[in-house]
mmJSON file of the N, C-alpha and C atoms, coordinates in Angstrom:
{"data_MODEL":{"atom_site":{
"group_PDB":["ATOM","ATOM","ATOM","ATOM","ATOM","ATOM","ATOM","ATOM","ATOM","ATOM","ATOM","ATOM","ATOM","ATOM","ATOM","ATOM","ATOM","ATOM","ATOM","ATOM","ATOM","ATOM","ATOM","ATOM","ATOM","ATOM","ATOM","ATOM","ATOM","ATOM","ATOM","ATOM","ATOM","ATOM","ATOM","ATOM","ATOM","ATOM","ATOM","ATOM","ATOM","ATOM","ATOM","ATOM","ATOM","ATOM","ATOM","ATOM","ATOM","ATOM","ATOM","ATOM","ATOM","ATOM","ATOM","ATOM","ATOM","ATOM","ATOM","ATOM","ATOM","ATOM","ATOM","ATOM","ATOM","ATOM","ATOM","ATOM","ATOM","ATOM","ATOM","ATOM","ATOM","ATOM","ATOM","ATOM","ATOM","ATOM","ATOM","ATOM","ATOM","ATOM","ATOM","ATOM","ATOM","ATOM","ATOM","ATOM","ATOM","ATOM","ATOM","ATOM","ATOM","ATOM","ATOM","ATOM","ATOM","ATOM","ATOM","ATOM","ATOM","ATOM","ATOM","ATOM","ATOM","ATOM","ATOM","ATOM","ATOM","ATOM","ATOM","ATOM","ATOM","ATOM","ATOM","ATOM","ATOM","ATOM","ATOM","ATOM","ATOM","ATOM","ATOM","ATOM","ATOM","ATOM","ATOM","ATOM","ATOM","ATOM","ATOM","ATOM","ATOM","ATOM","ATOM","ATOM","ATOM","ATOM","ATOM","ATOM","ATOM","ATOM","ATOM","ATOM","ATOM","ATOM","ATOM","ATOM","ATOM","ATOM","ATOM","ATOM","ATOM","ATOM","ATOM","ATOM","ATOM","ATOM","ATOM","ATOM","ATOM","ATOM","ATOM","ATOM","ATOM","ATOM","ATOM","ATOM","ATOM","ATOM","ATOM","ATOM","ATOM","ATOM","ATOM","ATOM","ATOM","ATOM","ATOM","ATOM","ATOM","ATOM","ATOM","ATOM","ATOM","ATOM","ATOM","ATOM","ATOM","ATOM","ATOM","ATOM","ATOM","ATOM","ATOM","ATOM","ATOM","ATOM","ATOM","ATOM","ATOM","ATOM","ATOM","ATOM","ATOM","ATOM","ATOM","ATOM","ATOM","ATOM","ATOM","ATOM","ATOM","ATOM","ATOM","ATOM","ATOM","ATOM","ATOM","ATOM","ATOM","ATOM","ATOM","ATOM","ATOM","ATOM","ATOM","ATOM"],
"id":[1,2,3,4,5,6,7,8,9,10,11,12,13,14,15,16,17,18,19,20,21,22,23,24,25,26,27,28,29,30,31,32,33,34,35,36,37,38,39,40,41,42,43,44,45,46,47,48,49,50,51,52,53,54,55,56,57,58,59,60,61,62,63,64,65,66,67,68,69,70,71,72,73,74,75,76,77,78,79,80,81,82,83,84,85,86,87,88,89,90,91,92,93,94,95,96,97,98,99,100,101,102,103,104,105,106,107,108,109,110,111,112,113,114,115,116,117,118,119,120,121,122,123,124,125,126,127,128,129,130,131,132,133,134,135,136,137,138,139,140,141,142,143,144,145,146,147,148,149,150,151,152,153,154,155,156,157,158,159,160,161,162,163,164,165,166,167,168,169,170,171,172,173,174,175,176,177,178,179,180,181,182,183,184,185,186,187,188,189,190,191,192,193,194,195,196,197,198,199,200,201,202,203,204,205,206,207,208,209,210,211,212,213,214,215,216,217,218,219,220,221,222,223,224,225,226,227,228],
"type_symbol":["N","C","C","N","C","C","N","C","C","N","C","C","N","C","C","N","C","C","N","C","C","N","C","C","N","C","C","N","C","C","N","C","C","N","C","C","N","C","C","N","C","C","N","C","C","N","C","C","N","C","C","N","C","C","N","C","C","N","C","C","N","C","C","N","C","C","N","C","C","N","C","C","N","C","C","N","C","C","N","C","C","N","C","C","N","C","C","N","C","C","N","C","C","N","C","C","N","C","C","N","C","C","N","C","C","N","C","C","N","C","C","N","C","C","N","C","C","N","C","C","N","C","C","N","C","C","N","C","C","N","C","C","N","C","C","N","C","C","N","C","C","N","C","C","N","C","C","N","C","C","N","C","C","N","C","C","N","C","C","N","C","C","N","C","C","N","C","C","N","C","C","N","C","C","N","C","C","N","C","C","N","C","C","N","C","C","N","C","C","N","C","C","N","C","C","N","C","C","N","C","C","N","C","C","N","C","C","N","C","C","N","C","C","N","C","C","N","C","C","N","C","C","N","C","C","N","C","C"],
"label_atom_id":["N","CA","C","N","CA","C","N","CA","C","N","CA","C","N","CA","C","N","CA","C","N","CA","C","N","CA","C","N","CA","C","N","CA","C","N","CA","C","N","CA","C","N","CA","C","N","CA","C","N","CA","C","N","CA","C","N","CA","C","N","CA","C","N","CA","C","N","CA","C","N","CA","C","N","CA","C","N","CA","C","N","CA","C","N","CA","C","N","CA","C","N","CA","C","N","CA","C","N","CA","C","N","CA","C","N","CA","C","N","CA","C","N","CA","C","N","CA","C","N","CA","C","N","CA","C","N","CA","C","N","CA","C","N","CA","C","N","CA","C","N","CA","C","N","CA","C","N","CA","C","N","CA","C","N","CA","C","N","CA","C","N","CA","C","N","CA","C","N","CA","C","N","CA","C","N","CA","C","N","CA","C","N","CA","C","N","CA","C","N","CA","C","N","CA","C","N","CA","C","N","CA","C","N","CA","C","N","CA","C","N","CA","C","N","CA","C","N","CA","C","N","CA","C","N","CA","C","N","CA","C","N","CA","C","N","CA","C","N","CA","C","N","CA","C","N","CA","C","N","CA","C","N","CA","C","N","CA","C","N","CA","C","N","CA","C"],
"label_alt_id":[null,null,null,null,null,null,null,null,null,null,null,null,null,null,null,null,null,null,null,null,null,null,null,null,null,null,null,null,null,null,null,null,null,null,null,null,null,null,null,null,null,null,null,null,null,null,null,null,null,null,null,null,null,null,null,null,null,null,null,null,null,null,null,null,null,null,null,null,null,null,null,null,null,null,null,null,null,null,null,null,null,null,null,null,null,null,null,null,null,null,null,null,null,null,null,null,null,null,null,null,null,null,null,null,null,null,null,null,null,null,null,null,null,null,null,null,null,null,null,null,null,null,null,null,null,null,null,null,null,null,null,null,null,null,null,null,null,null,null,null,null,null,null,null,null,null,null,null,null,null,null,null,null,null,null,null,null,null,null,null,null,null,null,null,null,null,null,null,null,null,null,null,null,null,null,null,null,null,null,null,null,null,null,null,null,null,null,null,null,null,null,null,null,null,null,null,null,null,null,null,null,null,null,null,null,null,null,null,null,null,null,null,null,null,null,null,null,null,null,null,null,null,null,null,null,null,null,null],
"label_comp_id":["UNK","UNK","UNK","UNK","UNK","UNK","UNK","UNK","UNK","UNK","UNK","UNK","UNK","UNK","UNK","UNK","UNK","UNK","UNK","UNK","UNK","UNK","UNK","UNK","UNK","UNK","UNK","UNK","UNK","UNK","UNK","UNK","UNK","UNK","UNK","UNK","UNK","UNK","UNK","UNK","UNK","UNK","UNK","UNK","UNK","UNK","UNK","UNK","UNK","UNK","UNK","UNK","UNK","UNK","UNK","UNK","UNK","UNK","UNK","UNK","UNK","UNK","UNK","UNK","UNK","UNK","UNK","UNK","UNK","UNK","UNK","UNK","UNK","UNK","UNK","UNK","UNK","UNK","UNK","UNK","UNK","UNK","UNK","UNK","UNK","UNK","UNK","UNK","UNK","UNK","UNK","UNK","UNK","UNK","UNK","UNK","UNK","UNK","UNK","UNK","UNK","UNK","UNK","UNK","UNK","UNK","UNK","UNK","UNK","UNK","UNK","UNK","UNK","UNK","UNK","UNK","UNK","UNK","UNK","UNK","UNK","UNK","UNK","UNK","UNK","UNK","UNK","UNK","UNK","UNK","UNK","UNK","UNK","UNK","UNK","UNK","UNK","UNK","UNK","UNK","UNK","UNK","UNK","UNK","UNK","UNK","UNK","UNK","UNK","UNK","UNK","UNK","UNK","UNK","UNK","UNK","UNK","UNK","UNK","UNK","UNK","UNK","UNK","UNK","UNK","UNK","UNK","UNK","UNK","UNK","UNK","UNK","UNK","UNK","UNK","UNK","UNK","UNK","UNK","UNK","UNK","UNK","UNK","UNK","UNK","UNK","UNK","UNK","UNK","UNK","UNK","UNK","UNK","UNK","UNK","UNK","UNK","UNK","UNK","UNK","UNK","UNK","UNK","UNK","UNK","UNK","UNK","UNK","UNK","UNK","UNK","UNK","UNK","UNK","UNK","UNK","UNK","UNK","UNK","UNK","UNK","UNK","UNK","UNK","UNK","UNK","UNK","UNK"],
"label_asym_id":["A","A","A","A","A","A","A","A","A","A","A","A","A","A","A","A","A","A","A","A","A","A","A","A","A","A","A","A","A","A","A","A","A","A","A","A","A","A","A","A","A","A","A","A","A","A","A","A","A","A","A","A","A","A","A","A","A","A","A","A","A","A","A","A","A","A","A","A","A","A","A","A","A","A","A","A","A","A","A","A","A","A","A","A","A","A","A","A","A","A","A","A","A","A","A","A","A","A","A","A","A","A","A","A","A","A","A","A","A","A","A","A","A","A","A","A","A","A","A","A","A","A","A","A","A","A","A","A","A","A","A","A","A","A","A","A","A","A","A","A","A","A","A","A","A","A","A","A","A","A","A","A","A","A","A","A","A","A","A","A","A","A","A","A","A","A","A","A","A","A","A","A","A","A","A","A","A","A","A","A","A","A","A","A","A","A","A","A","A","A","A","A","A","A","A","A","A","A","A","A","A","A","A","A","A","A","A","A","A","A","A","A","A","A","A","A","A","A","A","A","A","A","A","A","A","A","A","A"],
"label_entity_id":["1","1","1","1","1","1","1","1","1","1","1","1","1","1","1","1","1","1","1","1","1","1","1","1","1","1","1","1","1","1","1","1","1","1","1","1","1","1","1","1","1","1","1","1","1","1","1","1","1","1","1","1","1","1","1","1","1","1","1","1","1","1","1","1","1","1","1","1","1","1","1","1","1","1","1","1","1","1","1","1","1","1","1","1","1","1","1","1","1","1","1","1","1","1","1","1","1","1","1","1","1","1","1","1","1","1","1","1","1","1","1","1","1","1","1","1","1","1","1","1","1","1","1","1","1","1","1","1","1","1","1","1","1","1","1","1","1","1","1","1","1","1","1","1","1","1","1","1","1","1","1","1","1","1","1","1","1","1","1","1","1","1","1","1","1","1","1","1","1","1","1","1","1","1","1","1","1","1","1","1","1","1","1","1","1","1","1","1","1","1","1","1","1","1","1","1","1","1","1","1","1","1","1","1","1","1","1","1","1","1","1","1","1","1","1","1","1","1","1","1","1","1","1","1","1","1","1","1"],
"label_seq_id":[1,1,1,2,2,2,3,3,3,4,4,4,5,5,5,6,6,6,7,7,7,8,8,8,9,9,9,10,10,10,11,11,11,12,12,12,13,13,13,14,14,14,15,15,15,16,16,16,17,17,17,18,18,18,19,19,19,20,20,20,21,21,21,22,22,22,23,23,23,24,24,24,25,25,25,26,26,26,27,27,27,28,28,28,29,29,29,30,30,30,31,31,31,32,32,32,33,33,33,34,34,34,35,35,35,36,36,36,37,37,37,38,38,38,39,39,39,40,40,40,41,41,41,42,42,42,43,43,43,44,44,44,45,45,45,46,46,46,47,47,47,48,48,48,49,49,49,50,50,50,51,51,51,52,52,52,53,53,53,54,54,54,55,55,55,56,56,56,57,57,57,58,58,58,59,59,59,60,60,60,61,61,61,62,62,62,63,63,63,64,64,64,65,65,65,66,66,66,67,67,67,68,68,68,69,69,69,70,70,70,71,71,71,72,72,72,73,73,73,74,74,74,75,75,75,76,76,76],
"pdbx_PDB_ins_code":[null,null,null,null,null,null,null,null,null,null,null,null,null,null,null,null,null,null,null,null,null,null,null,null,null,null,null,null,null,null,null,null,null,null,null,null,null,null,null,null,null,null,null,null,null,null,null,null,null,null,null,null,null,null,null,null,null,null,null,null,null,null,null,null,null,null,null,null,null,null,null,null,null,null,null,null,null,null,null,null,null,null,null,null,null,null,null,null,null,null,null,null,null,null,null,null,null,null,null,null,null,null,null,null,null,null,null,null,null,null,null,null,null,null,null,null,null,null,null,null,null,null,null,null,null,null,null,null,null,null,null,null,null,null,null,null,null,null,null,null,null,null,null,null,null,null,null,null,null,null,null,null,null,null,null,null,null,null,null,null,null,null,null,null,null,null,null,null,null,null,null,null,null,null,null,null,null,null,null,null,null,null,null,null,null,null,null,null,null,null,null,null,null,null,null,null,null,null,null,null,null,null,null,null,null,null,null,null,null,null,null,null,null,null,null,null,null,null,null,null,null,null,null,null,null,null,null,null],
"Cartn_x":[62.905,61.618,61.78,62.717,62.93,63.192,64.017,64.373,62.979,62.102,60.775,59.819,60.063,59.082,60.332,60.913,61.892,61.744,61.515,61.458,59.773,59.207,57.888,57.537,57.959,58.233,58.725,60.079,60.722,59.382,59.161,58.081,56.867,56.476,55.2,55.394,56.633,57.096,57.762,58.246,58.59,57.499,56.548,55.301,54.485,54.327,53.771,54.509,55.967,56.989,56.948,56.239,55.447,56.797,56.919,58.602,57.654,57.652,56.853,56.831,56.682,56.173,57.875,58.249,59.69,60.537,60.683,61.342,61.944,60.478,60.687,60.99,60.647,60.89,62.951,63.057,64.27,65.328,65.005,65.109,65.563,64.569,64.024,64.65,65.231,65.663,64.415,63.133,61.896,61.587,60.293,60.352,59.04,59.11,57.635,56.549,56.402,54.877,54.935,56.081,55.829,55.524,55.856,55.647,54.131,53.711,52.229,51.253,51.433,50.715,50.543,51.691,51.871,50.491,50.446,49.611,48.443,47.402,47.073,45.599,44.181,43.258,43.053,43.47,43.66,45.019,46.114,46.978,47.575,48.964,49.469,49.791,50.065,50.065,49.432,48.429,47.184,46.548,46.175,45.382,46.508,47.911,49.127,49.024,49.014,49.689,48.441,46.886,46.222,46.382,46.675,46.952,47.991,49.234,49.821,49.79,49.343,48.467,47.493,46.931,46.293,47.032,47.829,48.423,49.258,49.964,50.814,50.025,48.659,47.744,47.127,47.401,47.002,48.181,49.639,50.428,50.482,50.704,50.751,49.872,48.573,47.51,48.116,48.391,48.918,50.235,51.108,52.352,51.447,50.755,50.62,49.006,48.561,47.91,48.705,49.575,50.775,50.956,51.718,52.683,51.593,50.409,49.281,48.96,48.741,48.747,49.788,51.319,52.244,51.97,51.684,51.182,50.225,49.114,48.126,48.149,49.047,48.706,47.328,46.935,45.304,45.48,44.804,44.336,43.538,44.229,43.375,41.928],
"Cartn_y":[160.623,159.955,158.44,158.29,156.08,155.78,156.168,155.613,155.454,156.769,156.384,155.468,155.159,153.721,152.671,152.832,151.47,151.235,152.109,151.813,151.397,151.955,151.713,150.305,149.453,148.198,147.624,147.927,147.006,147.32,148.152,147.893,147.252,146.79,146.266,144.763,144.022,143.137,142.446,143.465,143.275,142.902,143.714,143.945,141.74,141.628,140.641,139.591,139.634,138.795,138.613,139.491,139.494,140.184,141.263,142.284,143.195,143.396,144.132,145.654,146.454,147.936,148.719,148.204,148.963,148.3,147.491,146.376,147.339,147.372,148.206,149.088,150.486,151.729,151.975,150.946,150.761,150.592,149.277,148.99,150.288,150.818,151.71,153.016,153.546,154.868,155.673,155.722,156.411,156.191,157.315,156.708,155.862,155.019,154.355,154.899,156.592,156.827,156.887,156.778,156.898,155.798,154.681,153.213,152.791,153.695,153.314,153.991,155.416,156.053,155.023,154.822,153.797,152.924,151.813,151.377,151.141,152.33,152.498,152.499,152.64,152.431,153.163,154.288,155.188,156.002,154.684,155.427,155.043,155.578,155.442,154.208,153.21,151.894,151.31,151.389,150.164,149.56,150.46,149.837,148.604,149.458,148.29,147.44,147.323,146.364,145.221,145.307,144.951,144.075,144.987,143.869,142.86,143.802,142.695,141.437,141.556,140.361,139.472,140.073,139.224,138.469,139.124,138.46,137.638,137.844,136.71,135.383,135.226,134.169,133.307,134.579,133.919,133.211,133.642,132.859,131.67,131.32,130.378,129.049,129.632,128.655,128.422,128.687,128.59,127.197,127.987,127.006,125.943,125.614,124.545,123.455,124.233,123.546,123.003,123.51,123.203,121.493,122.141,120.426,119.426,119.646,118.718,117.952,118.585,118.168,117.369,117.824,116.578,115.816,115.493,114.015,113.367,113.918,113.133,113.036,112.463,112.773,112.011,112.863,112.222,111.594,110.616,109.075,109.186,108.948,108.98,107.946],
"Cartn_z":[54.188,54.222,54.11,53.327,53.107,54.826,55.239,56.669,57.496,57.491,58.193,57.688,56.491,55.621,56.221,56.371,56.585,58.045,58.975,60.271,60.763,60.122,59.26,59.566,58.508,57.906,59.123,60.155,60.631,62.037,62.373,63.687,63.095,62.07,61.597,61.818,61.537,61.226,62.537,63.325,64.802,65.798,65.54,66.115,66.214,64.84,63.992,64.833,64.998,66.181,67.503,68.141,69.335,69.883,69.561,69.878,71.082,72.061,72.978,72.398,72.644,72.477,72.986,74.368,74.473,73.845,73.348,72.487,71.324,70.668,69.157,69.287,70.087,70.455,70.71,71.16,71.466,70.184,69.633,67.95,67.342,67.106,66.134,66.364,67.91,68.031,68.5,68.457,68.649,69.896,70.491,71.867,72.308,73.484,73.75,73.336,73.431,72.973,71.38,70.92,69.829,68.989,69.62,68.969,69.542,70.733,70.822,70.05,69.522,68.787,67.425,66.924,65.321,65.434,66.611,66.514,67.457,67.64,68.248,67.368,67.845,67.105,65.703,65.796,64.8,64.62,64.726,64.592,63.052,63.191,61.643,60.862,61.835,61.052,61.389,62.352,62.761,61.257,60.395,58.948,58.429,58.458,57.553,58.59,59.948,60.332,60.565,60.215,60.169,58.829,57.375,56.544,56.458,57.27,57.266,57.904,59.022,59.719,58.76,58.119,56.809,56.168,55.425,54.504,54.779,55.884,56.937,57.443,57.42,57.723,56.083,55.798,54.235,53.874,53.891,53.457,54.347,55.569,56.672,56.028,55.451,55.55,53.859,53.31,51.794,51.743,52.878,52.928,53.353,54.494,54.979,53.99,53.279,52.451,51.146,50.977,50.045,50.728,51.697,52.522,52.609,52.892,53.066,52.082,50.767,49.28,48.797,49.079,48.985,49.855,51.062,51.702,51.627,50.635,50.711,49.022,47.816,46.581,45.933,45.076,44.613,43.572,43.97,43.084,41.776,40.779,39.391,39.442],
"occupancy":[1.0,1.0,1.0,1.0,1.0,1.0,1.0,1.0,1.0,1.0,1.0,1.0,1.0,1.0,1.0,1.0,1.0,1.0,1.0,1.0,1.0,1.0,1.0,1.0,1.0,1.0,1.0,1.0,1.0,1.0,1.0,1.0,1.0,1.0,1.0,1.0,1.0,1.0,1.0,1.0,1.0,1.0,1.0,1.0,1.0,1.0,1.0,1.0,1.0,1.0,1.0,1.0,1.0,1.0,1.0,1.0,1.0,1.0,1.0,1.0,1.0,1.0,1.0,1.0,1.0,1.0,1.0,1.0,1.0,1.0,1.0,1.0,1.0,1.0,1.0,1.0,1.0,1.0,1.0,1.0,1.0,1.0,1.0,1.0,1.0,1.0,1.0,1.0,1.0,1.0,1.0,1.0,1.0,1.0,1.0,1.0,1.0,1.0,1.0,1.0,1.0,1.0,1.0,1.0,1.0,1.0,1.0,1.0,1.0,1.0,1.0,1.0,1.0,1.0,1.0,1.0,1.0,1.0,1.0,1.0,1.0,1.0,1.0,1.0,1.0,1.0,1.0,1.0,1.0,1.0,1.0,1.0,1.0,1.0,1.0,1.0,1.0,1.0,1.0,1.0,1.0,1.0,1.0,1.0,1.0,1.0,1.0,1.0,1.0,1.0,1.0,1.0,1.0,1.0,1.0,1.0,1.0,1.0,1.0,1.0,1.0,1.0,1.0,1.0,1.0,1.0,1.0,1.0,1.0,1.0,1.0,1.0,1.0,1.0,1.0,1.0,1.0,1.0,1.0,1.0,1.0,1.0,1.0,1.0,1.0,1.0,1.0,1.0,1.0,1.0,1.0,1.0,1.0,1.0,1.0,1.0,1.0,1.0,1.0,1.0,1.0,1.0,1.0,1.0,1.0,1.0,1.0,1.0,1.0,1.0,1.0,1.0,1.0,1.0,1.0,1.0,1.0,1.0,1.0,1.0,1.0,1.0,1.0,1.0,1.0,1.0,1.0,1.0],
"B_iso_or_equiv":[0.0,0.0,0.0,0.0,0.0,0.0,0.0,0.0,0.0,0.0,0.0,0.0,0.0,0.0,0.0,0.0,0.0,0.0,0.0,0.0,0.0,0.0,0.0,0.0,0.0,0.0,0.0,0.0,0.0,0.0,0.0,0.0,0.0,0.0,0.0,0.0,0.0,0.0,0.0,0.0,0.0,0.0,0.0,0.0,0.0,0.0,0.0,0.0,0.0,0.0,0.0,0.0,0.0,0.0,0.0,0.0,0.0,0.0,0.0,0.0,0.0,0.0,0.0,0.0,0.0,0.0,0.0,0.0,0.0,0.0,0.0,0.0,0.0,0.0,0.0,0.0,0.0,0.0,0.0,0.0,0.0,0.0,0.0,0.0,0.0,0.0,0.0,0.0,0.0,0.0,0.0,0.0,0.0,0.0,0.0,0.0,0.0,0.0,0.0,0.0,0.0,0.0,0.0,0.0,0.0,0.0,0.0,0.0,0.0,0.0,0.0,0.0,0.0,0.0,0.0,0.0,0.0,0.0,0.0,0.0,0.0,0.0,0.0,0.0,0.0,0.0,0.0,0.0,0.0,0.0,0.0,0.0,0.0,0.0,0.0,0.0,0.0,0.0,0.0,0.0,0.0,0.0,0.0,0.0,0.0,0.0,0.0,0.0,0.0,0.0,0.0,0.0,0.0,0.0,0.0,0.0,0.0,0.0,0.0,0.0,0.0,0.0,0.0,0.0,0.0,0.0,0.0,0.0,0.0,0.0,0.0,0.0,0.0,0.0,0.0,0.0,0.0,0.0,0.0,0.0,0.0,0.0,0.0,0.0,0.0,0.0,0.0,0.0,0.0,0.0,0.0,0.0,0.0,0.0,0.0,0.0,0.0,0.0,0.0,0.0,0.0,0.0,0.0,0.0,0.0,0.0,0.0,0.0,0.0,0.0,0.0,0.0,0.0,0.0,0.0,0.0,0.0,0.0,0.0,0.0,0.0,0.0,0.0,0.0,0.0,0.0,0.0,0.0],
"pdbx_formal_charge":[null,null,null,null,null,null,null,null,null,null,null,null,null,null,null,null,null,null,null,null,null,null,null,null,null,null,null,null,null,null,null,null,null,null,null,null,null,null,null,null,null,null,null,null,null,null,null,null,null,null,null,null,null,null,null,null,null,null,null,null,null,null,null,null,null,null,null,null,null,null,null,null,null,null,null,null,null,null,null,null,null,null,null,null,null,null,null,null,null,null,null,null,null,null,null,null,null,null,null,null,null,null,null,null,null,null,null,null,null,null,null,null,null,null,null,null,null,null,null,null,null,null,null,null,null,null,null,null,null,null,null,null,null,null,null,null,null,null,null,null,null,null,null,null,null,null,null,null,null,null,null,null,null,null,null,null,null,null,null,null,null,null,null,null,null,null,null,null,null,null,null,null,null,null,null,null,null,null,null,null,null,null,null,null,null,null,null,null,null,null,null,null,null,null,null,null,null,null,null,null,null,null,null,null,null,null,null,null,null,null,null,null,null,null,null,null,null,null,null,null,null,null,null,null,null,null,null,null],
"auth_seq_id":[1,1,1,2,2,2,3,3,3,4,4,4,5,5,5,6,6,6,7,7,7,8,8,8,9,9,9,10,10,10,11,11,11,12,12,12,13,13,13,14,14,14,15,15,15,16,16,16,17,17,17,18,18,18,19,19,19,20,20,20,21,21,21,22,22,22,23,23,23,24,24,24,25,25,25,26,26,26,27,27,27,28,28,28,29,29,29,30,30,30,31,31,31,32,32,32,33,33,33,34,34,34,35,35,35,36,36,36,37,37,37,38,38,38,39,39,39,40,40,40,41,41,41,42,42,42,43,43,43,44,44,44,45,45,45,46,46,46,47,47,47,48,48,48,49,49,49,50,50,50,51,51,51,52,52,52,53,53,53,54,54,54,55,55,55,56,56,56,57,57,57,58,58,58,59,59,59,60,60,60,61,61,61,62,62,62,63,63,63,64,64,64,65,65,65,66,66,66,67,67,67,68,68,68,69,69,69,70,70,70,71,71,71,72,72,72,73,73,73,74,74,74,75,75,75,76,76,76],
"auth_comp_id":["UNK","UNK","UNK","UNK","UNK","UNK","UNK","UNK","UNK","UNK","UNK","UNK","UNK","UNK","UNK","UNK","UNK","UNK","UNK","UNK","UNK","UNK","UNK","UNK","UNK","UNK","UNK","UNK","UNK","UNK","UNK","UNK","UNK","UNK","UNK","UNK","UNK","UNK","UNK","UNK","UNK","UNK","UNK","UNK","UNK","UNK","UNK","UNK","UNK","UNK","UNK","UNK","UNK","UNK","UNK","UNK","UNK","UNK","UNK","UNK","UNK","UNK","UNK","UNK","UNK","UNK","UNK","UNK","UNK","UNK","UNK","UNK","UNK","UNK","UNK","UNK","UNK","UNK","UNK","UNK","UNK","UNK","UNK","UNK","UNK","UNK","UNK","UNK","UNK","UNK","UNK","UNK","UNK","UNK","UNK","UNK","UNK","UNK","UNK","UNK","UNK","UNK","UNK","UNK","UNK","UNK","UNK","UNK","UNK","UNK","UNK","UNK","UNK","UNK","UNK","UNK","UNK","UNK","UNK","UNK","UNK","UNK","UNK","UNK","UNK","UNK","UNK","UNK","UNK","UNK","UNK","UNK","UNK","UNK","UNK","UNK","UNK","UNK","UNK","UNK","UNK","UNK","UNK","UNK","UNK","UNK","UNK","UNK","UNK","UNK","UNK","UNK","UNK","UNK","UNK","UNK","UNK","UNK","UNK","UNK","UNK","UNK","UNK","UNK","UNK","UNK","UNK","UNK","UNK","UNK","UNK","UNK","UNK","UNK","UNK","UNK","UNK","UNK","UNK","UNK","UNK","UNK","UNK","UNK","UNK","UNK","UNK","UNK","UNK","UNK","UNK","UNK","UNK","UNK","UNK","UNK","UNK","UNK","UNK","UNK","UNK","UNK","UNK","UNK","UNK","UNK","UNK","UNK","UNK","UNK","UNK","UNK","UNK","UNK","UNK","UNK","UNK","UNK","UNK","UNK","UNK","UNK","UNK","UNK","UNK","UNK","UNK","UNK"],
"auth_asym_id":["A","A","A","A","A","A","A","A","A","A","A","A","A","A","A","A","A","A","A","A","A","A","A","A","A","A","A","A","A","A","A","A","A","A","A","A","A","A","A","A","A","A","A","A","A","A","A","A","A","A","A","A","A","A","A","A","A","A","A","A","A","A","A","A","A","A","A","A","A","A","A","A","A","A","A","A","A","A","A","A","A","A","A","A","A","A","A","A","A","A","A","A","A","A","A","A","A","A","A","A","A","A","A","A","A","A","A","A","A","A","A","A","A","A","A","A","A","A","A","A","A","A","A","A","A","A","A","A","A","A","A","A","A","A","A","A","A","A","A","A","A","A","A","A","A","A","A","A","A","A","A","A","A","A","A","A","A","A","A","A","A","A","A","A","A","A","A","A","A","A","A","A","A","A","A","A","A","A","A","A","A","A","A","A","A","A","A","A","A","A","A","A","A","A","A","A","A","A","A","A","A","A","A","A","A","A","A","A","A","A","A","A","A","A","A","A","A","A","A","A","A","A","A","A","A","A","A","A"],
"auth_atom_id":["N","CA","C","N","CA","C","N","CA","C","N","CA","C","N","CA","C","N","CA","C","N","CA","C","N","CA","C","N","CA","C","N","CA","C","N","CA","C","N","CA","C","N","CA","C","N","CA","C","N","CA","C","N","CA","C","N","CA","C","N","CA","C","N","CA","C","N","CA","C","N","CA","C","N","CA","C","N","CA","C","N","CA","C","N","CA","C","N","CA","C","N","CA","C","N","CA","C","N","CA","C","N","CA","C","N","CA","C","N","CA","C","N","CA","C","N","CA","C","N","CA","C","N","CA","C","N","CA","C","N","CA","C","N","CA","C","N","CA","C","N","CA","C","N","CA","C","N","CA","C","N","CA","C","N","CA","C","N","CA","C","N","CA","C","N","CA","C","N","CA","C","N","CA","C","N","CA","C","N","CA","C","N","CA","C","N","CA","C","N","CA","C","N","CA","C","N","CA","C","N","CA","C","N","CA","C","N","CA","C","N","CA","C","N","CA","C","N","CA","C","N","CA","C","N","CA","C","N","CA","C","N","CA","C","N","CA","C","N","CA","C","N","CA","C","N","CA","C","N","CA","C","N","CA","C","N","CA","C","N","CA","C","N","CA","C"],
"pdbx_PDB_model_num":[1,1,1,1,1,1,1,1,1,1,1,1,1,1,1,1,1,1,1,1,1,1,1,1,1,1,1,1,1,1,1,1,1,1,1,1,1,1,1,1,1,1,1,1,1,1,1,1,1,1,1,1,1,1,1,1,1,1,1,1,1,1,1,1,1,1,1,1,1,1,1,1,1,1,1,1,1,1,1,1,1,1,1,1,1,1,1,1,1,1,1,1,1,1,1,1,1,1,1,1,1,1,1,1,1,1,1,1,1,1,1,1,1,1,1,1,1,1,1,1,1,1,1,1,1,1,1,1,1,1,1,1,1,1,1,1,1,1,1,1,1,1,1,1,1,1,1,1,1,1,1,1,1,1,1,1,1,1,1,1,1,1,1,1,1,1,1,1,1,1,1,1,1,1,1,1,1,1,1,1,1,1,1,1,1,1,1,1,1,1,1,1,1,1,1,1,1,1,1,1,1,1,1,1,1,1,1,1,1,1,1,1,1,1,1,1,1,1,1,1,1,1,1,1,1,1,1,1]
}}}
C-alpha cells in the first residue's frame, strides 16, 4: 500500500509540473487510463490534487510577500 501513496504523491506533484498525462503514466509504471481516471472529475486524486494546488499558491504568494517586505522595510 506505501508504494501506491508514494506514486500517489509523485503524479500529484508531477501533474502540478505540467508533466503531461503519458509523461506520468510512464514515470509511474501505470497505464494512460490509469493516470486519467486519478484525475479526472471524480476521480481518486482530483480532491488532493486540488488542495494541493492550493496550498502550492498559498505558499508562492507567502514566499513572495516575504521578499517584498525585505525590500520595502517600514519606517518607524
Amino acid at each position: 500500500m506505501r508504494k501506491f501513496k508514494e506514486k500517489f504523491k509523485m503524479a500529484i506533484d508531477m501533474k502540478w509540473k505540467g508533466f503531461k498525462y503519458p509523461e506520468i503514466a510512464e514515470k509511474l509504471g501505470v497505464s494512460l487510463d490509469t493516470v486519467k481516471s486519478w484525475f479526472r472529475s471524480n476521480g481518486l486524486l482530483r480532491i488532493h490534487y486540488e488542495d494541493y494546488v492550493h496550498d502550492q499558491l498559498l505558499e508562492h504568494e507567502s514566499e513572495r510577500q516575504n521578499r517584498d517586505a525585505g525590500k520595502h522595510p517600514k519606517t518607524p
